[in-house]
N, C-alpha and C positions, 0 to 999 in steps of 0.2 A: 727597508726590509719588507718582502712582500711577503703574504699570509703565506704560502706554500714550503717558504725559507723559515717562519716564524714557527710551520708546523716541524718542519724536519729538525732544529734546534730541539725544541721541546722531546720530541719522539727519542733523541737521541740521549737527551736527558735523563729522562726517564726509566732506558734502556741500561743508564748505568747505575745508577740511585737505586734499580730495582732488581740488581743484575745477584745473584748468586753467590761469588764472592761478599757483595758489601753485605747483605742477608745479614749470613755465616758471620763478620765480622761483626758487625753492630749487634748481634747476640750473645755473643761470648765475651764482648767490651761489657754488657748491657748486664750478665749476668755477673763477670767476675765482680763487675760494680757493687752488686747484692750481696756475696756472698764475702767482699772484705768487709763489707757497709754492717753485715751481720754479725762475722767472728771478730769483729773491732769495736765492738758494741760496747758501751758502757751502760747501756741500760739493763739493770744485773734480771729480770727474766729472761733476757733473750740472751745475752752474753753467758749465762749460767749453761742454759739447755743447750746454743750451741757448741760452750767448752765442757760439757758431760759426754756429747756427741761425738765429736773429736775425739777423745780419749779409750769412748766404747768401738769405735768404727778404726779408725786407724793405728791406736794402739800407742799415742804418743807422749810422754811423758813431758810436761814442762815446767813439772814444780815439784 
């Protein structure tokens, strides 16, 4: 493979890895992650304040 082939691979690489669609995705994968990681919580400060939050904001009844 010569360098000029080695660069155009990489360049194209890069082009997609870094491309707008993927962005967008691996942010929304990146944040739902957080916010199940959050309201899934068992550790009772943050499981508390998230399910106070929930209930003032959206209005949801679960118990």
């Amino acid at each position: 493979m010569t360098a000029f082939a080695r660069n155009s691979v990489l360049q194209k690489t890069a082009g997609i890895t870094l491309s707008k669609p993927v962005q967008v995705t691996l942010y929304m994968m990146l944040s739902s992650l957080v916010i199940w990681t959050v309201f899934f919580s068992t550790y009772p400060p943050a499981h508390n304040t998230t399910h106070s939050a929930r209930h003032h904001t959206l209005g949801v009844a679960c118990h």
